[in-house]
Structures are given as structure tokens and as C-alpha cells.
C-alpha positions in Angstrom: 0.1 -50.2 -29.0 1.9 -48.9 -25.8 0.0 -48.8 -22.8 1.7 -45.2 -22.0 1.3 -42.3 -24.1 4.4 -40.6 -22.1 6.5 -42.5 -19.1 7.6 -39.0 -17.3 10.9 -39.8 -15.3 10.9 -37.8 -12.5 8.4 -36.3 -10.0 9.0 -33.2 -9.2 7.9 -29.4 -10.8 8.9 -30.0 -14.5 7.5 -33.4 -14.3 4.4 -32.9 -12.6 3.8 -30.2 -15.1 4.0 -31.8 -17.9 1.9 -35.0 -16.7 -0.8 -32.5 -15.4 -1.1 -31.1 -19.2 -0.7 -34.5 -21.0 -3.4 -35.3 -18.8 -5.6 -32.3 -19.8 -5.2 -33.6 -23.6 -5.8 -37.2 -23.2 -2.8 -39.0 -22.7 -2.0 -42.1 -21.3 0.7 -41.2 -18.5 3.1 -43.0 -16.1 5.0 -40.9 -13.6 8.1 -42.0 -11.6 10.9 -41.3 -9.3 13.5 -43.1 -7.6 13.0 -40.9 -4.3 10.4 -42.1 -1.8 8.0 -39.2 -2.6 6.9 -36.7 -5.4 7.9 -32.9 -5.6 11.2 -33.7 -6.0 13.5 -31.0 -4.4 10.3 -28.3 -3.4 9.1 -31.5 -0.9 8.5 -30.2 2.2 7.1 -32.6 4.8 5.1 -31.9 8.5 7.2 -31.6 11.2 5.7 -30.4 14.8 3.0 -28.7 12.6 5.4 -26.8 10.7 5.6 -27.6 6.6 9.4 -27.9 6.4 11.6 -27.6 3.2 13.6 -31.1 2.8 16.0 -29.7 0.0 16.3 -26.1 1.2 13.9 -23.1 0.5 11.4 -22.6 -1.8 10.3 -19.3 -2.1 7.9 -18.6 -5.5 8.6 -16.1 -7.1 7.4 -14.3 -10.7 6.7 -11.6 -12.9 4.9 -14.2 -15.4 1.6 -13.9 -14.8 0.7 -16.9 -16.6 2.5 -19.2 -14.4 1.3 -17.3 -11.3 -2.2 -18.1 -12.4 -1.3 -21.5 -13.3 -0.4 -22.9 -9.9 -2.7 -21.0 -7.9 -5.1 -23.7 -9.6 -3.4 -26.1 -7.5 -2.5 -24.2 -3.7 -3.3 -21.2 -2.2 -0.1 -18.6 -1.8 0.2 -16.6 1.2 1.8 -13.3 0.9 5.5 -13.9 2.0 8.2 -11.8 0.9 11.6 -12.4 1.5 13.8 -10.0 3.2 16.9 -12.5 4.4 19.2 -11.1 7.1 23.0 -11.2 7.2 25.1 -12.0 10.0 29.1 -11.4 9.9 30.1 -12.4 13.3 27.2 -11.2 14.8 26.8 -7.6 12.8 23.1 -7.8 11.3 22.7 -6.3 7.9 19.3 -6.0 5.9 19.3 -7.7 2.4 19.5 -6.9 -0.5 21.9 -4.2 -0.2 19.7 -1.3 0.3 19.3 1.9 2.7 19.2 -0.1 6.1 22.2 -1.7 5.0 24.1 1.0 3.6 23.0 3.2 7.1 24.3 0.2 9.2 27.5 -0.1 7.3 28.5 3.2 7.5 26.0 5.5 9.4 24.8 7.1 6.0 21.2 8.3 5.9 20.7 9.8 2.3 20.5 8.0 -0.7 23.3 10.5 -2.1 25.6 9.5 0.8 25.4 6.2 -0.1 26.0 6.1 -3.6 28.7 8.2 -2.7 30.2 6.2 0.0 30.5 3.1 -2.9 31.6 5.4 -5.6 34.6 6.3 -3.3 35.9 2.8 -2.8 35.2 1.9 -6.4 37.4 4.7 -7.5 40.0 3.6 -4.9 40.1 0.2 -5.7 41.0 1.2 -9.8 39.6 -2.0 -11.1 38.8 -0.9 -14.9 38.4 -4.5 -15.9 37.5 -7.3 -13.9 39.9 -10.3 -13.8 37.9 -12.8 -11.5 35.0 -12.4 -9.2 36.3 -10.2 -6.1 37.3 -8.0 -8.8 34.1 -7.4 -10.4 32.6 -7.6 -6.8 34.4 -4.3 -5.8 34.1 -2.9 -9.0 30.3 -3.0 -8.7 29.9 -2.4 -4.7 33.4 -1.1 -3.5 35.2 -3.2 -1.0 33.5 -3.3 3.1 30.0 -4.4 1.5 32.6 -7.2 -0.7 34.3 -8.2 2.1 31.4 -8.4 4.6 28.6 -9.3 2.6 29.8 -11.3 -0.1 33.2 -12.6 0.2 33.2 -15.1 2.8 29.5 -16.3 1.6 30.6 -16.6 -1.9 33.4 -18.8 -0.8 31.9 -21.3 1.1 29.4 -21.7 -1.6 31.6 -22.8 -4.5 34.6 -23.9 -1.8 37.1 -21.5 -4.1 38.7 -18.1 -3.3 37.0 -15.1 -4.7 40.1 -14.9 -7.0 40.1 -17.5 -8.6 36.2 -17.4 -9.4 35.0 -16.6 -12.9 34.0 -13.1 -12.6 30.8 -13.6 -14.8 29.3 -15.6 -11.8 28.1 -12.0 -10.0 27.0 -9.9 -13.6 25.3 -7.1 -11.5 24.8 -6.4 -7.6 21.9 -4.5 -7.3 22.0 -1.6 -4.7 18.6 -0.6 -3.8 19.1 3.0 -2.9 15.7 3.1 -0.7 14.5 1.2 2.3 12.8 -1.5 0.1 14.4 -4.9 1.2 12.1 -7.1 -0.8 14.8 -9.6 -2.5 12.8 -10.7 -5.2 11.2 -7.6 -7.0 8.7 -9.6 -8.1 5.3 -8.8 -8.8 4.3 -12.2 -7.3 5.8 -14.0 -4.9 4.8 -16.2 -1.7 4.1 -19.4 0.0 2.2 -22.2 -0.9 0.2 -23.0 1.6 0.2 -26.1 3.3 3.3 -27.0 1.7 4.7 -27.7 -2.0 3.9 -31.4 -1.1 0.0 -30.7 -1.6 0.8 -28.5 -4.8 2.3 -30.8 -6.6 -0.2 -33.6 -5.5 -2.8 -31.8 -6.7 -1.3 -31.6 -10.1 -0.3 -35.5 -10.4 -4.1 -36.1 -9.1 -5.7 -38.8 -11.1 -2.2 -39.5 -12.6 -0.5 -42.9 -12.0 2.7 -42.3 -9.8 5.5 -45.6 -9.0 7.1 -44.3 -6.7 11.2 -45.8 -5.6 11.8 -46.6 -8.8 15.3 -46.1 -10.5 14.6 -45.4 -14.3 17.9 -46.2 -15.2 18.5 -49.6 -13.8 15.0 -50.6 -15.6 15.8 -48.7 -18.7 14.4 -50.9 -21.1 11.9 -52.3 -19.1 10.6 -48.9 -18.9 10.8 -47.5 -21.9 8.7 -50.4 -23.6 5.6 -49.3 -21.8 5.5 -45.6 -23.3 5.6 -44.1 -26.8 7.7 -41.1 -25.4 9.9 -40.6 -22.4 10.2 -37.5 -21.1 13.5 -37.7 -18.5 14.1 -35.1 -15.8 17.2 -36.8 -14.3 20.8 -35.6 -15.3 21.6 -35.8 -18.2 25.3 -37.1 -17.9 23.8 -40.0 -15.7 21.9 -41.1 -18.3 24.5 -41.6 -20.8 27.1 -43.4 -17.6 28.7 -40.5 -17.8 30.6 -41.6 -21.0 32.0 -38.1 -21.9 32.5 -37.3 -18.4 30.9 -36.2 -15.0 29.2 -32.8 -15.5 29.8 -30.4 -12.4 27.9 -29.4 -9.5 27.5 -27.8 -6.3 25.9 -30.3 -3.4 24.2 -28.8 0.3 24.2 -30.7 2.9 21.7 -30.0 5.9 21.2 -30.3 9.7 17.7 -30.2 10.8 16.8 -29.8 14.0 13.4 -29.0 16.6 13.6 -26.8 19.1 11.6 -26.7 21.9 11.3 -22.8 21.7 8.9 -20.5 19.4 11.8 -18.7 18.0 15.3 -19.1 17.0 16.5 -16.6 14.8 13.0 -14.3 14.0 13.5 -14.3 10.6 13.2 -17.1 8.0 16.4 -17.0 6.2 19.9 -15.8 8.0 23.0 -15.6 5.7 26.2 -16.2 7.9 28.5 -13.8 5.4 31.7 -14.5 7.6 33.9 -17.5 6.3 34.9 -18.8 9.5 31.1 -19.9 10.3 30.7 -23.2 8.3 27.2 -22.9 7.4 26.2 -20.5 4.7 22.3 -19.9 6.1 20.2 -21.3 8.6 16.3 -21.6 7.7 13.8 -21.0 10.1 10.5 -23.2 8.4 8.0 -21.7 10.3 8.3 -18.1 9.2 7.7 -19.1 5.8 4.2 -19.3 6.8 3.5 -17.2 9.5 4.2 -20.1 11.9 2.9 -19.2 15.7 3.5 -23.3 16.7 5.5 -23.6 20.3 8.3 -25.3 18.9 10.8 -24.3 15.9 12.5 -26.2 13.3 15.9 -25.1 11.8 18.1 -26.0 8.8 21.9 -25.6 8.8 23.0 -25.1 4.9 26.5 -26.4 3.8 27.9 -26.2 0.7 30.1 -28.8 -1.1 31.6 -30.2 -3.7 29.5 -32.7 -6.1 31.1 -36.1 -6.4 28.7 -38.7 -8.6 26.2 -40.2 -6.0 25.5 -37.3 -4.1 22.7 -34.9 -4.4 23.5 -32.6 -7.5 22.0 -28.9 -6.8 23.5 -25.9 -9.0 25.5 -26.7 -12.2 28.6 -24.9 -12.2 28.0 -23.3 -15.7 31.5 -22.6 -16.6 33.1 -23.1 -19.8 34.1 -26.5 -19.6 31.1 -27.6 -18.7 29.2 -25.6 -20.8 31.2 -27.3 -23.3 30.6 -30.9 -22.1 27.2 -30.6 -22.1 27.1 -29.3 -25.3 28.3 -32.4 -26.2 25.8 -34.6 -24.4 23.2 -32.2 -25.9 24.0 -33.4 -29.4 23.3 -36.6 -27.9 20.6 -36.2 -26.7 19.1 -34.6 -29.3 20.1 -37.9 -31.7 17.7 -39.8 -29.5 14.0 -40.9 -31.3 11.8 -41.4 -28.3 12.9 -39.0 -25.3 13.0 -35.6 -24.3 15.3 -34.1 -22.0 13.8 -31.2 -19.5 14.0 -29.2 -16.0 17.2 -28.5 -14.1 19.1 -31.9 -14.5 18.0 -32.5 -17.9 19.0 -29.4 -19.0 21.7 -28.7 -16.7 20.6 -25.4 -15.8 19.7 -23.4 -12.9 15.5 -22.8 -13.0 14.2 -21.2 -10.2 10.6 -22.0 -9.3 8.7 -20.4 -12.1 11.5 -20.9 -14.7 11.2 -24.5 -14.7 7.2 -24.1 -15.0 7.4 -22.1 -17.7 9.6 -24.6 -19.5 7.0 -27.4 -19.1 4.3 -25.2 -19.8 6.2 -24.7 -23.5 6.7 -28.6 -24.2 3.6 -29.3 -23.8 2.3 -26.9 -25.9 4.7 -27.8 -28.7 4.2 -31.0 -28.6 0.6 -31.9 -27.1 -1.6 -29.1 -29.4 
């Protein structure tokens, strides 16, 4: 017999999730991760007293109800919403597009006005059927909120023009035609508080955790000490990228304390213009209400994925959509494992998405 009912490769949400339930039915489990410390990218870690998101924000988010009471088992949510601001050199605008966005773009005070104001430049612009994204961007919001709001944002983040973008990346801009500048819509949302760090602790508690340990240069090792492997990693990596690299997106970040209570008053900035290199700056403390006498801030640059580097948002085009169609056929040839969560699936999950997905395996495969 195996000592391990399930070795779980990887240590953050999906993980954690599914080694939380195997433990609830009585398996034998082995977590690990090649990082230095669990929660994978949701880690945030203490700095000056403020919890501070290592891989960029984490804001939860759901309308599943399920999940929402599922990981209130495990932290306390405060009651943040988040209404991001953005700055094109300088001009503030509320997001998402709603009322005080629409007034401060064009001095508009009535719902009607507004929707009128966007019809008008739709109609002038003509665009019947959208050939890339800036033309499916106008189509949908007319052209000063594309080329304010979303133009130069959009760019840095996949480091291509507008025009030569897919145009399914943006399938609908909402326009919120009332003052409401809640992003998410969500019927829950919020912090964790005390940090993502203690939520996912509290999940892994009583489970055995390795911690700096690269599954794949072990592979065998580790794979004779459990029945079942569930792998979170990338899915490309695991296979030595054989049929070729999948794609991604990569941030890089600059952290850094100031010795002042405030920086920018608001916890997430979007800098819309494309001549500003970072696409936001994150203010930690005002995810939680933070009244410390210092600040700590997060530049956000995008960039391009090159194998080795941090691997964030799958570029879900066709080609790739294609190639890891591929490696899912491969995968799925495989007695033993079970591919899951963002890298294993190469799909974007936010927050709850990737819960949700966890919460299913195990019950299809632990009841």
C-alpha cells in the first residue's frame, strides 16, 4: 500500500481545496509546492502591519452561495467592494463606466444623455461588424470612452495594438447607466481578513505540507508515495513542453513603503494612458480599511511570458486553444493524475471559479 491516498501538487486555492475535502473523507494526503509558502498566487504577507498581495489583488468575489459559505468556514470577510479609479494623464474617471464617468467625460447628467452621447459615436464610427478589438470596442462604447479608458490599458496588457487584437477578447462592456460603481455586481464580495495567507492555512490545517519542493524534478520519487496525483502546475510544463510552449501573459511588480498614510486614496488606480508604463498601482491597505501610518504600493507591469517566468493569464486564442487541446488528450491518457485549477487547466478562474472547480472533484471522485 501507498502511504498517500492523494500527493496534491501545488498549494494554493484549488489545491488547498481539494486536500481540505480529501481530508474531511479520510484520506491520506501530501501537499506540496515548489514556492517557499502555501496560497500560491492569493499569498499575501505582513508588511508594516499591512496584509499585502505578493501576486497582485485578490478581491473575492461571487454570486455562488455555496462557495461564499464555504470559505467563510475558514476567514472572516470584511465588506469591501471595489470601485477602481482611472487615471489618463491625470483625468480621474469612476469605474466601471457608469454615471460619474459618463458626467465627467462629457458633462452629461441624465441617464438618457448618456446613452445618447454613446449611441452618437457608435453610429459615426459605422462599424457593423467587428474586425479586431478596437473595433468591437467602439462598436459597444463609441470612441472617447475607447480611447481614454480602454485603449492604452488594453495595450500594455497584452503588449499588441488594439488592431490587431482578437475582437472576442472584450464580448460586452457594460455601461451602468446609474451612479452604481460597484465592479463586481456580485452579491458577495470582500476581503478576507487577516489575509489569504491565514485562509488558506486554515484549510491545509492538520494536512501535511513540503514546502520548496519541485514536483517535477522528483517526478517519480513522488508519485510512488501516492495512489493519485492531483497536479495544479501547467500543464505544458509537465509534459517538457513537447508539443510546444502554451502562451501567457506575465506582471511584473514594484513594491514599495511609504512613509506616508496615503498615496493614492483608493485601493486600485488604472493608468488608462499608454505612455505610463504601469497598468495599476495597488494601494494594500485599503483593501482592509487600513488606518496604519505608513502605506505600501504595487506598480503592475504587464509582459510577455517566456518559459521560466511567472505564467498569469493564458492567452486563450485559437492556437492555443488548439495546443492544449492536444495536451488535454494527453492528459487525459494518463492512469494516476488529475489535472486542475488555472495552470492545469489553462484557464483563467477568478477566486470562486477555481473553488467551485475543486469543490466538484471532490465530489465526483471522494463520495
Amino acid at each position: 500500500m501507498k502511504k498517500y491516498d492523494y500527493l496534491i501538487v501545488g498549494a494554493g486555492l484549488f489545491g488547498a481545496v481539494f486536500a481540505e475535502q480529501a481530508k474531511r473523507h479520510g484520506k491520506r494526503i501530501l501537499v506540496i509546492d515548489r514556492r517557499d509558502h502555501i496560497a500560491g498566487n492569493v499569498y499575501t504577507e505582513s508588511v508594516e502591519g499591512i496584509n499585502v498581495h505578493k501576486y497582485g489583488a485578490h478581491i473575492f468575489h461571487t454570486n455562488d452561495k455555496r462557495v461564499w459559505e464555504y470559505v467563510n468556514r475558514f476567514a472572516e470577510f470584511n465588506r469591501y467592494t471595489n470601485s477602481p479609479v482611472a487615471n489618463y494623464h491625470g483625468e480621474l474617471y469612476s469605474l466601471p463606466f457608469n454615471m460619474y464617468t459618463f458626467n465627467k467625460m462629457w458633462g452629461v447628467v441624465t441617464p438618457e444623455e448618456a446613452q445618447a452621447k454613446i449611441e452618437e459615436q457608435r453610429a459615426a464610427a459605422g462599424i457593423t461588424e467587428p474586425k479586431n478589438l478596437e473595433e468591437q470596442a467602439i462598436s459597444l462604447v463609441g470612441t472617447d470612452i475607447y480611447e481614454k479608458l480602454i485603449k492604452g490599458y488594453t495595450e500594455k496588457q497584452w503588449g499588441r495594438p488594439c488592431d490587431a487584437l482578437p475582437s472576442f477578447i472584450i464580448k460586452r462592456l457594460p455601461c451602468r447607466f446609474t451612479f452604481d460603481n460597484n465592479y463586481f455586481n456580485a452579491k458577495y464580495q470582500g476581503i478576507a481578513e487577516g489575509g489569504y495567507t491565514k485562509m488558506v492555512e486554515n484549510m491545509l490545517e492538520g494536512i501535511e505540507v513540503r514546502l520548496g519542493v519541485d514536483f517535477l524534478e522528483n517526478k517519480d520519487e513522488l508519485c510512488a508515495l501516492a495512489e493519485t496525483v492531483v497536479y495544479t502546475g501547467a500543464i505544458d510544463e509537465y509534459y517538457g513542453y513537447k508539443l510546444g510552449a502554451l502562451e501567457y501573459r506575465s506582471v511584473r511588480f514594484e513594491t514599495e513603503i511609504l512613509d506616508k498614510p496615503s498615496f493614492q486614496g483608493n485601493a486600485v488606480v488604472n493608468y488608462t494612458d499608454r505612455e505610463t508604463p504601469w497598468t495599476r498601482i495597488i494601494e494594500h491597505k485599503f483593501f482592509e480599511f487600513g488606518d496604519q501610518p505608513k502605506t505600501v504600493i504595487s506598480r503592475e507591469y504587464s509582459s510577455e511570458w517566456t518559459v521560466g517566468d511567472e505564467p498569469y493569464y493564458p492567452v486563450n486564442d485559437e492556437r492555443n486553444s488548439v495546443l492544449y487541446a492536444k495536451y488535454k488528450e494527453l492528459a487525459e491518457s494518463e492512469q494516476g493524475i488529475i489535472f486542475g485549477g488555472r495552470l492545469g487547466e489553462y484557464k483563467y478562474y477568478d477566486m470562486d471559479t477555481v473553488i467551485a472547480s475543486a469543490l466538484k472533484l471532490s465530489e465526483n471522485i471522494l463520495e
